[in-house]
DOROMI-257045 format. One record per residue: residue in one letter; x negated, y negated, z of N, C-alpha, C in turn. Coordinates in steps of 0.001 Angstrom, whole numbers, plus 500000, padded with zeros to 6 digits. Each point is the difference from the previous one (the first is absolute). Layout:
BEGIN
(site A,(X,Y,Z),(X,Y,Z),(X,Y,Z)) ...
This chain:
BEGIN
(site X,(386534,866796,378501),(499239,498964,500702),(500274,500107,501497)) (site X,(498807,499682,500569),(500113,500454,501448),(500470,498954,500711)) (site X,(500654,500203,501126),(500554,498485,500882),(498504,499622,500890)) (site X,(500272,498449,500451),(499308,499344,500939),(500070,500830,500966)) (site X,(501335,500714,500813),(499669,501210,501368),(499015,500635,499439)) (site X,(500206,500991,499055),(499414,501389,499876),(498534,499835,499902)) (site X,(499381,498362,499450),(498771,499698,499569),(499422,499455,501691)) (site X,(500800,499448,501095),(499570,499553,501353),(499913,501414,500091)) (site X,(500399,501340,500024),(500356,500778,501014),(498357,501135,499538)) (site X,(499657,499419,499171),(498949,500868,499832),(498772,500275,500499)) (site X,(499179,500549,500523),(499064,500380,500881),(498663,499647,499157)) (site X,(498707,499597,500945),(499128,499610,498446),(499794,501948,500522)) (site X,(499446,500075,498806),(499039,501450,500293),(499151,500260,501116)) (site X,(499627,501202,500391),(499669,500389,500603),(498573,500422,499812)) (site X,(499277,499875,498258),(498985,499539,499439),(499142,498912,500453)) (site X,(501117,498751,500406),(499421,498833,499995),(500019,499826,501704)) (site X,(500990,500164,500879),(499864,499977,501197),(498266,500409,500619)) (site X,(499533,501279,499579),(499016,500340,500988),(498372,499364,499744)) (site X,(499760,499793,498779),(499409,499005,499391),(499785,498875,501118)) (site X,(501287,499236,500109),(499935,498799,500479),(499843,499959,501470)) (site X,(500582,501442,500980),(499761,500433,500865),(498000,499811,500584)) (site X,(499547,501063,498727),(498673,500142,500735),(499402,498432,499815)) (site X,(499945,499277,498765),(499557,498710,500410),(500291,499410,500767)) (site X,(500846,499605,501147),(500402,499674,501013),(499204,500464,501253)) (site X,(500003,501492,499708),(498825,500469,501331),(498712,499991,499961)) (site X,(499635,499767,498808),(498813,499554,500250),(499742,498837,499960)) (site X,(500669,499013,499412),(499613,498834,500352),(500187,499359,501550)) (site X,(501153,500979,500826),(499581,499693,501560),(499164,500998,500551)) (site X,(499496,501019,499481),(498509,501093,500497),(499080,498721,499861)) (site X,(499826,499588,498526),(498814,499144,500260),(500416,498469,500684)) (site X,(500818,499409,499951),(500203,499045,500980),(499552,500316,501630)) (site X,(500227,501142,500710),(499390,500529,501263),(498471,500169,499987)) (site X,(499715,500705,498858),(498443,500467,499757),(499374,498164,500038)) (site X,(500575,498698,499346),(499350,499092,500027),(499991,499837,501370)) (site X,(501459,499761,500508),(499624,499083,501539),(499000,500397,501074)) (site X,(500230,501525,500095),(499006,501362,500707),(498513,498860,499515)) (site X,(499740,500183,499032),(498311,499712,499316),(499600,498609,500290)) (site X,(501077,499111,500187),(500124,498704,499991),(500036,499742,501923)) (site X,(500302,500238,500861),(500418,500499,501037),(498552,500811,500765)) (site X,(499307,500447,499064),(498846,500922,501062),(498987,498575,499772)) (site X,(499830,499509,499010),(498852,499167,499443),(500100,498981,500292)) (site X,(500941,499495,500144),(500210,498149,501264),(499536,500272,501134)) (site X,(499339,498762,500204),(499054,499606,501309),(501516,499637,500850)) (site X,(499286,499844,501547),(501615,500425,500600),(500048,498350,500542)) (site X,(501147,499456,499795),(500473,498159,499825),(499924,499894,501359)) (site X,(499003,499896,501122),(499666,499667,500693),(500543,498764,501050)) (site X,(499848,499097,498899),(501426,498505,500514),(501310,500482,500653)) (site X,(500268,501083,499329),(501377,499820,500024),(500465,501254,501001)) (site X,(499194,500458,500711),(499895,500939,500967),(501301,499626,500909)) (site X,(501319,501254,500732),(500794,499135,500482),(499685,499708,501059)) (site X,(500977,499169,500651),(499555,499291,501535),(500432,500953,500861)) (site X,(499096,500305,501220),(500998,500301,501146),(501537,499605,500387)) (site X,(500574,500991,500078),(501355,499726,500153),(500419,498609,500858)) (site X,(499244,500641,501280),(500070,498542,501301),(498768,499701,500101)) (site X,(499506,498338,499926),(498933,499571,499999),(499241,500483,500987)) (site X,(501183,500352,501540),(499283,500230,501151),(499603,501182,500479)) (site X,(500218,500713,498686),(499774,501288,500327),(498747,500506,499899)) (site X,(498948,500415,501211),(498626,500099,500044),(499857,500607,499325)) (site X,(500487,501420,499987),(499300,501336,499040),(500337,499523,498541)) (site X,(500593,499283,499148),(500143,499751,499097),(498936,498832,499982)) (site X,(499708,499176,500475),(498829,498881,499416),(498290,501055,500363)) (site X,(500349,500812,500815),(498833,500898,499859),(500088,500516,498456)) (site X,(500924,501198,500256),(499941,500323,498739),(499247,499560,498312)) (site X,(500646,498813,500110),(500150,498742,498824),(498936,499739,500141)) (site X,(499047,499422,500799),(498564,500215,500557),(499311,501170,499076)) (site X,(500113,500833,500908),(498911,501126,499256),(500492,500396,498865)) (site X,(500593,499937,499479),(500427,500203,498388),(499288,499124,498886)) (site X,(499914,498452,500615),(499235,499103,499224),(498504,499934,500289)) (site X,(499886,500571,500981),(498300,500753,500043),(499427,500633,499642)) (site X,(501176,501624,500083),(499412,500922,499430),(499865,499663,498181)) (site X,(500382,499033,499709),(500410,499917,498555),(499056,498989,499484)) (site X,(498954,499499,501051),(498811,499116,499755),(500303,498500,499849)) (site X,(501337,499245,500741),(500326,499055,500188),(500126,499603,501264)) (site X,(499168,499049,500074),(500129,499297,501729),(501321,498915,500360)) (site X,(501059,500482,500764),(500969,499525,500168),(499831,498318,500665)) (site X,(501246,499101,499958),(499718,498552,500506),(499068,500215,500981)) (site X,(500573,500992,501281),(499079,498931,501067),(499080,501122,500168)) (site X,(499310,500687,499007),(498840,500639,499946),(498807,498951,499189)) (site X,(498629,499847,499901),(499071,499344,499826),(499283,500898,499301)) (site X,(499271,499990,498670),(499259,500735,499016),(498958,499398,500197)) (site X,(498691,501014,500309),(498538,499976,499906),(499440,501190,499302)) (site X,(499010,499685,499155),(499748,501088,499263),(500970,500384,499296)) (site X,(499729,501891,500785),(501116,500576,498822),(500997,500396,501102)) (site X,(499841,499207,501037),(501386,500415,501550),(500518,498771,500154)) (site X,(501050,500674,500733),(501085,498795,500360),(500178,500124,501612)) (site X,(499802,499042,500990),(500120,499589,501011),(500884,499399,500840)) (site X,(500386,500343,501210),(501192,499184,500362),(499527,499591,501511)) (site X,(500135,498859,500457),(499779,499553,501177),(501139,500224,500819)) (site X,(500646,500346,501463),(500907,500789,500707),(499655,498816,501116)) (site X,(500979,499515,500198),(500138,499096,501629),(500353,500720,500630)) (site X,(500735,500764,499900),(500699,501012,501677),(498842,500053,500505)) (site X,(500415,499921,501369),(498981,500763,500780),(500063,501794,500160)) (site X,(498659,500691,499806),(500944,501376,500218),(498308,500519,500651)) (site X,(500388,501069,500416),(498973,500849,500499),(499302,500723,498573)) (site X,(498343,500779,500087),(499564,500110,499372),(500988,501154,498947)) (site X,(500162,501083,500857),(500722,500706,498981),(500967,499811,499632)) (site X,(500713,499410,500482),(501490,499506,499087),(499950,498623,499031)) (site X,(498780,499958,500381),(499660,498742,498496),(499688,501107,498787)) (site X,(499315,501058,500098),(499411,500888,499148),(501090,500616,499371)) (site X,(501110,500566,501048),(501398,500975,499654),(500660,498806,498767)) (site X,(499924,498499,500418),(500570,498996,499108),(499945,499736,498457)) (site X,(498448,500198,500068),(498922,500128,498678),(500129,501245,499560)) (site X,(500397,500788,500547),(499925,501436,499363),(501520,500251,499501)) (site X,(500809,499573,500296),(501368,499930,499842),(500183,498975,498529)) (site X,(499198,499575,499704),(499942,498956,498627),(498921,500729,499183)) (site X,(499480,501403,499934),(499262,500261,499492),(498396,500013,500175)) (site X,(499906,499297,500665),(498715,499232,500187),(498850,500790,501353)) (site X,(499431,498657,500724),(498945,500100,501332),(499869,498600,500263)) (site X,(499542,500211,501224),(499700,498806,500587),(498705,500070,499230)) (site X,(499682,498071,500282),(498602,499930,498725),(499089,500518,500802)) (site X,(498558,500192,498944),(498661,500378,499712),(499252,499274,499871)) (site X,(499259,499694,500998),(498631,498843,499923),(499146,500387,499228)) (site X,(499222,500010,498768),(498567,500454,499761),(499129,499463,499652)) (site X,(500089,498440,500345),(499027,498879,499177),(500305,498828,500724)) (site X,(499508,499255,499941),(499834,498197,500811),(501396,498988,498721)) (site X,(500275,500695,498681),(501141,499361,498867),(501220,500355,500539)) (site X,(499937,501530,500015),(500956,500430,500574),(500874,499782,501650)) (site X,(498558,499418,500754),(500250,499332,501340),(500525,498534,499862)) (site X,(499641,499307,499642),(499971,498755,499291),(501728,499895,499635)) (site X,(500478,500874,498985),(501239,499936,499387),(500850,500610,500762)) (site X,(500101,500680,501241),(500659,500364,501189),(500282,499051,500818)) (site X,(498972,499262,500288),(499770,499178,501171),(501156,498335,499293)) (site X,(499330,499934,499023),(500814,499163,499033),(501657,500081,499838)) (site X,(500380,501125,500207),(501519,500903,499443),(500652,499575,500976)) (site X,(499215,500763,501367),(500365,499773,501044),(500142,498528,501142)) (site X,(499828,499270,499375),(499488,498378,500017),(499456,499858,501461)) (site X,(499377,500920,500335),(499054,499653,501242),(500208,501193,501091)) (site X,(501266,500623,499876),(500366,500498,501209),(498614,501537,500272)) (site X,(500602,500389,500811),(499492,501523,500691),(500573,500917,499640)) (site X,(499432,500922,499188),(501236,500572,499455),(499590,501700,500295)) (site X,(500850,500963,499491),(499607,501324,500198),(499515,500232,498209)) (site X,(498943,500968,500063),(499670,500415,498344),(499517,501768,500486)) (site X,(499809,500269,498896),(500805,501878,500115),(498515,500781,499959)) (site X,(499290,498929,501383),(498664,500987,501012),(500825,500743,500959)) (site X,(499221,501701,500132),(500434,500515,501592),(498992,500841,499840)) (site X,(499778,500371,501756),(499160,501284,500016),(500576,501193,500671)) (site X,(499271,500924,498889),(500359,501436,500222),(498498,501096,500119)) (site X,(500219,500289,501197),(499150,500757,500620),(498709,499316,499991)) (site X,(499956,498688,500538),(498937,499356,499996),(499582,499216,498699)) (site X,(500764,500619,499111),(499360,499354,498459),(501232,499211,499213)) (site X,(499325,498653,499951),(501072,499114,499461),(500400,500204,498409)) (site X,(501343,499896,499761),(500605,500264,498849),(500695,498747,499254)) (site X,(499992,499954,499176),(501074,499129,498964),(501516,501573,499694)) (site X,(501056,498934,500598),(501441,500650,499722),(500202,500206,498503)) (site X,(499358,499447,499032),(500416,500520,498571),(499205,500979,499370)) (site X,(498569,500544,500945),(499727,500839,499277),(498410,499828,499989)) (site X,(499320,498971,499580),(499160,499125,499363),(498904,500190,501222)) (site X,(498531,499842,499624),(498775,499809,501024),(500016,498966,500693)) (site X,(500062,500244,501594),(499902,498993,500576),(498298,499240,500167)) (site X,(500011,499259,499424),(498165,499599,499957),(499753,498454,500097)) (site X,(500472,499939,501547),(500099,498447,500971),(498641,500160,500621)) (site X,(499274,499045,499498),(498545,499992,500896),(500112,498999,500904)) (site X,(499381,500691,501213),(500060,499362,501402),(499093,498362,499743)) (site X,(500461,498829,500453),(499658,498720,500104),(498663,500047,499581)) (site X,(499473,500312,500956),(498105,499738,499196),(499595,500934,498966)) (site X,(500864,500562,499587),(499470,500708,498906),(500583,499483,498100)) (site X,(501293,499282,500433),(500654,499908,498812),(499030,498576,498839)) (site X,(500491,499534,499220),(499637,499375,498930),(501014,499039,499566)) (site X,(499761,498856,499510),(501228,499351,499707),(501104,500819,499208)) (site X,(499295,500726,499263),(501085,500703,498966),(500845,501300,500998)) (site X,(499708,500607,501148),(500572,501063,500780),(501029,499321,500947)) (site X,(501034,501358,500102),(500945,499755,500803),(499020,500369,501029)) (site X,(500826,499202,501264),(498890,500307,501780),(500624,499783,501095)) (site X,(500098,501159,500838),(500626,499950,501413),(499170,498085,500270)) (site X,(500826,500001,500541),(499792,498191,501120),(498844,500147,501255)) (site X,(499420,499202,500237),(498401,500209,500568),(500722,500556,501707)) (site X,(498991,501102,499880),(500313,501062,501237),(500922,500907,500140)) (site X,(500949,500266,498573),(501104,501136,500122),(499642,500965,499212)) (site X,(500308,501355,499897),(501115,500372,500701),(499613,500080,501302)) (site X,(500494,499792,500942),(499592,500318,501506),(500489,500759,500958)) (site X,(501848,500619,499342),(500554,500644,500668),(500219,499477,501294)) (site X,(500479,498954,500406),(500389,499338,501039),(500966,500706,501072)) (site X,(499691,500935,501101),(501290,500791,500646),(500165,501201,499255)) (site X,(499077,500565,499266),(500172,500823,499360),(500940,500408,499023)) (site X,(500692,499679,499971),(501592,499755,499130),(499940,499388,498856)) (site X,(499007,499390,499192),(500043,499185,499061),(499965,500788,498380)) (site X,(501002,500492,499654),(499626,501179,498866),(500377,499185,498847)) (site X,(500888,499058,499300),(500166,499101,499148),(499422,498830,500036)) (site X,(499941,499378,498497),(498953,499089,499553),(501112,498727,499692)) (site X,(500051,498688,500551),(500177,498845,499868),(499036,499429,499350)) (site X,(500616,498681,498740),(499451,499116,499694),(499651,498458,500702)) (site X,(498636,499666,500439),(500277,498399,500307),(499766,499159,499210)) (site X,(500409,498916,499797),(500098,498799,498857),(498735,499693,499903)) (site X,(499284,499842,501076),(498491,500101,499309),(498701,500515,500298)) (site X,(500052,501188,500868),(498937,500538,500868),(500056,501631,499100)) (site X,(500794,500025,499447),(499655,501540,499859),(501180,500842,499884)) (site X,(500051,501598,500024),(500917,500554,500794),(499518,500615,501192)) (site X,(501223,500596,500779),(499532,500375,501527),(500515,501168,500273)) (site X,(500021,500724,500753),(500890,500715,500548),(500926,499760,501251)) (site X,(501053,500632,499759),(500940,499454,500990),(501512,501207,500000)) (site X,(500336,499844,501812),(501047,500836,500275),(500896,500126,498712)) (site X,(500177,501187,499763),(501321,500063,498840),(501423,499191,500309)) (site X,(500228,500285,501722),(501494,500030,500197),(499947,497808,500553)) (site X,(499341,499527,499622),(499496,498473,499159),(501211,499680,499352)) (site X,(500720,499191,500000),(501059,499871,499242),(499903,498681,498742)) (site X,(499487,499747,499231),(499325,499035,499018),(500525,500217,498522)) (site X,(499764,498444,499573),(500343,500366,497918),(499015,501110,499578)) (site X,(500244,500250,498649),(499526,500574,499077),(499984,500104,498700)) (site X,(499073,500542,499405),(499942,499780,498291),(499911,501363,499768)) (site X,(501225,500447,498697),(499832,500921,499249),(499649,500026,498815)) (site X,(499221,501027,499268),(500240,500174,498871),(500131,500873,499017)) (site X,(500235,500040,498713),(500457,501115,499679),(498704,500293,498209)) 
């Protein structure tokens, strides 16, 4: 009869060890294979996006900005119309460094193309003068995002058309290559280096 040592001291087999081995690896092969599968197919938790380290840190609330844009969410102090999101800008800044601003969030300074779309600017902007993303290049006025610029001059427009303000563009001093909004005449043209709010959007 064998002792209690000799029966502790015994090894299980070496039969039974590798057995129990491979079930082990695969049950963490497929534990990885789930999270991997589980992991590509979640929508990304959006809420819980982290914060900028320091609140005051510009390039980080930019950042944080265009991330929730590019991702088709209009951040707090952005404003959703349509299928864009809008932000009204108090600084005062000159034309192109309002644009460098908007473009730095992804975006453009806005696009007039309708009397709704004027309407909901003018509205955003609660009255002011603002810069929106008209300029001319080589004589021919452009929208900064891309888009047809198709502003009919005062006597020509329709309630439903966006419309230069009665008697502009006029190029005043020759210098007038960017397009200002007025609260209720129209848009105009006006010096770029103008230092005024603005509306972006993205």
């Amino acid at each position: 009869m064998q002792s209690m040592v000799d029966i502790r001291a015994k090894k299980p087999p070496k039969s039974f060890i590798l057995p129990v081995a491979i079930i082990f690896i695969l049950i963490f092969i497929i534990g990885l294979i789930f999270i991997f599968i589980f992991m590509s197919s979640a929508p990304p938790n959006l809420q819980n996006l982290p914060e900028p380290k320091n609140n005051q840190d510009g390039a980080g609330r930019v950042n944080m900005e265009a991330h929730l844009l590019n991702a088709g969410i209009c951040p707090q102090t952005w404003r959703e119309h349509g299928n864009r999101c809008f932000r009204f800008v108090k600084d005062r800044k000159k034309w192109t460094d309002a644009e460098a601003y908007c473009v730095a969030r992804g975006g453009h300074l806005a696009s007039v193309h309708n009397q709704t779309m004027y309407n909901f600017l003018k509205e955003l902007a609660n009255g002011c003068l603002i810069w929106v993303g008209g300029y001319k290049e080589n004589d021919e006025w452009k929208w900064t995002d891309g888009s047809k610029f198709e502003v009919k001059k005062y006597e020509e427009k329709s309630e439903k058309d966006a419309g230069w303000a009665n008697s502009q563009p006029n190029n005043c001093s020759g210098r007038q290559d960017c397009v200002e909004m007025w609260s209720c005449y129209g848009l105009n043209d006006e010096s770029c280096h103008l230092k005024q709010p603005f509306i972006c959007q993205h």
